[in-house]
C-alpha positions as CSV (number, residue, x, y, z in Angstrom):
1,X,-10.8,-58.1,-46.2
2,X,-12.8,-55.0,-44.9
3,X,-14.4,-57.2,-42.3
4,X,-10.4,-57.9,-41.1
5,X,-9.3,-54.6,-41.0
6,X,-12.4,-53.1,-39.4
7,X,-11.6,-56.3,-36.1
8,X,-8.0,-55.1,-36.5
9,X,-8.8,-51.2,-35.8
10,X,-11.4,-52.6,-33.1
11,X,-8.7,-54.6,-31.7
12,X,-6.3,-51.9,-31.5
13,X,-8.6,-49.0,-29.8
14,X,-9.6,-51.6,-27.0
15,X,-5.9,-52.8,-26.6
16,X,-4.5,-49.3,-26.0
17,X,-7.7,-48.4,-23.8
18,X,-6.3,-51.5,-21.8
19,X,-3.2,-50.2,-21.4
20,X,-4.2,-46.7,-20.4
21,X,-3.4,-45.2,-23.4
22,X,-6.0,-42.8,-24.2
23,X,-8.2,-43.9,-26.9
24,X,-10.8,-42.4,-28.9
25,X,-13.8,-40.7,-26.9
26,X,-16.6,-38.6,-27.1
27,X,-18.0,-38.6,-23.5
28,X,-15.6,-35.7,-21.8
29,X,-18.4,-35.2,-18.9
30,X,-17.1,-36.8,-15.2
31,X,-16.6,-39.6,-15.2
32,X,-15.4,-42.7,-12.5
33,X,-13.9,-46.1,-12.4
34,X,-12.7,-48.6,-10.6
35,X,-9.4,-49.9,-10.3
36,X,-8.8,-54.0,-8.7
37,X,-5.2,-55.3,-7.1
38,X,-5.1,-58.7,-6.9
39,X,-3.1,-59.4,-3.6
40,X,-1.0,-62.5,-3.3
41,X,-1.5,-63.6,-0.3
42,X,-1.3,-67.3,-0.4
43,X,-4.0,-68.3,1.9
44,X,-7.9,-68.5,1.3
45,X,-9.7,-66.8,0.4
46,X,-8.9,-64.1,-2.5
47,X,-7.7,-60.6,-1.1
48,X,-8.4,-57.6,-3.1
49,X,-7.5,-53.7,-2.7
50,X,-9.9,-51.2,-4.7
51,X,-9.5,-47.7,-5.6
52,X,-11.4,-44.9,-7.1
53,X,-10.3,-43.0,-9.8
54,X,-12.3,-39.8,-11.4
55,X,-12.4,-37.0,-13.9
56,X,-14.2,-34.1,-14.2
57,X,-16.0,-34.3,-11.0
58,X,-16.5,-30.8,-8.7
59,X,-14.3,-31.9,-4.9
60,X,-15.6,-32.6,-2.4
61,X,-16.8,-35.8,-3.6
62,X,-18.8,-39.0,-1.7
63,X,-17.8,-42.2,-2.5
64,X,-20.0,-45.2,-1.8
65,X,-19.4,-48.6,-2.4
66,X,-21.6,-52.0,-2.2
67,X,-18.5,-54.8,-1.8
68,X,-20.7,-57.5,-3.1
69,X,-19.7,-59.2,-0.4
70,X,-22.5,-58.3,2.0
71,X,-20.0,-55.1,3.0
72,X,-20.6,-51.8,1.9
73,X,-17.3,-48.5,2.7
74,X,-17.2,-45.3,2.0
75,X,-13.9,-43.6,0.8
76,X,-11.6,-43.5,-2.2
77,X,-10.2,-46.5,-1.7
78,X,-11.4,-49.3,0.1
79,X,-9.7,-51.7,2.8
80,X,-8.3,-55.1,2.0
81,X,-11.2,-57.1,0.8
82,X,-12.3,-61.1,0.9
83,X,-14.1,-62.8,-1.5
84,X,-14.7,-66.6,-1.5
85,X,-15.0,-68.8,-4.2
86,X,-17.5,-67.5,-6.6
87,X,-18.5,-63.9,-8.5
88,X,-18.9,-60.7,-7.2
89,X,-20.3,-57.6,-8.4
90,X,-18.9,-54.4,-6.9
91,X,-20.5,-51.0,-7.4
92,X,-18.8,-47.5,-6.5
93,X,-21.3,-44.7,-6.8
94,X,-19.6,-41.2,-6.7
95,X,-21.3,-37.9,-6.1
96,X,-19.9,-34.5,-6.2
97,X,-20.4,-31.0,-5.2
98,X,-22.5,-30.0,-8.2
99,X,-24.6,-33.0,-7.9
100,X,-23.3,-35.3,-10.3
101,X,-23.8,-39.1,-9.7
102,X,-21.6,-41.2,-11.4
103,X,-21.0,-45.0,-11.3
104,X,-18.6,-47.8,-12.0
105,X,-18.7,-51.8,-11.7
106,X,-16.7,-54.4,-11.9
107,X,-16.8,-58.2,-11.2
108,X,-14.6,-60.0,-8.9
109,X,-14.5,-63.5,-10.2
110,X,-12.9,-65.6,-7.6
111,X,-12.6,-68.7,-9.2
112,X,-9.6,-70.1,-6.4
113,X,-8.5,-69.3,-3.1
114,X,-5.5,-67.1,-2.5
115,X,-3.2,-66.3,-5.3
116,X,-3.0,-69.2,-8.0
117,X,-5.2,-71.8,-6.2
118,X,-4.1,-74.1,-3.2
């Protein structure tokens, strides 16, 4: 029954983390991630827009971002990108005024073209 209960709790602080609820933390320091918007486009191959999001981090601020795609940007926010079939990993290094380096991933798993296969 305690085994239940502690996957309930678990389940709980990872589901409100999900929904950007704020959830139980120690690490307060800067901090950056990586938000993904999958764009329906329709047509091969899958189109995504990313953008940085930080906290704590002393402006200005570099961003620098291998695509996984063989492209790499530097911004905020990157332009509209392509990924074929297959997985990407993406990785947004951040650096700020006071020398902080901070970095976020994520994986683009492309398993169709476009929006809902064709």
């Amino acid at each position: 029954m305690k085994w239940v209960a502690f996957v309930a709790l678990l389940l709980s602080g990872c589901t409100a983390g999900m929904l950007g609820r704020p959830g139980a933390t120690h690490d307060t320091g800067p901090s950056v991630r990586i938000l993904v918007e999958d764009l329906c486009t329709g047509r091969p191959p899958k189109i995504v827009a990313l953008r940085a999001e930080t906290a704590g981090l002393v402006p200005p601020l570099r961003f620098h971002w291998n695509l996984g795609n063989g492209k790499e940007w530097d911004g905020p926010e990157t332009p509209e990108q392509e990924y074929e079939v297959g997985r990407y990993d993406v990785i947004l290094t951040v650096t700020d005024a006071a020398g902080h380096v901070r970095k976020a991933s994520v994986a683009i798993d492309s398993e169709s073209h476009g929006c809902g296969g064709i």
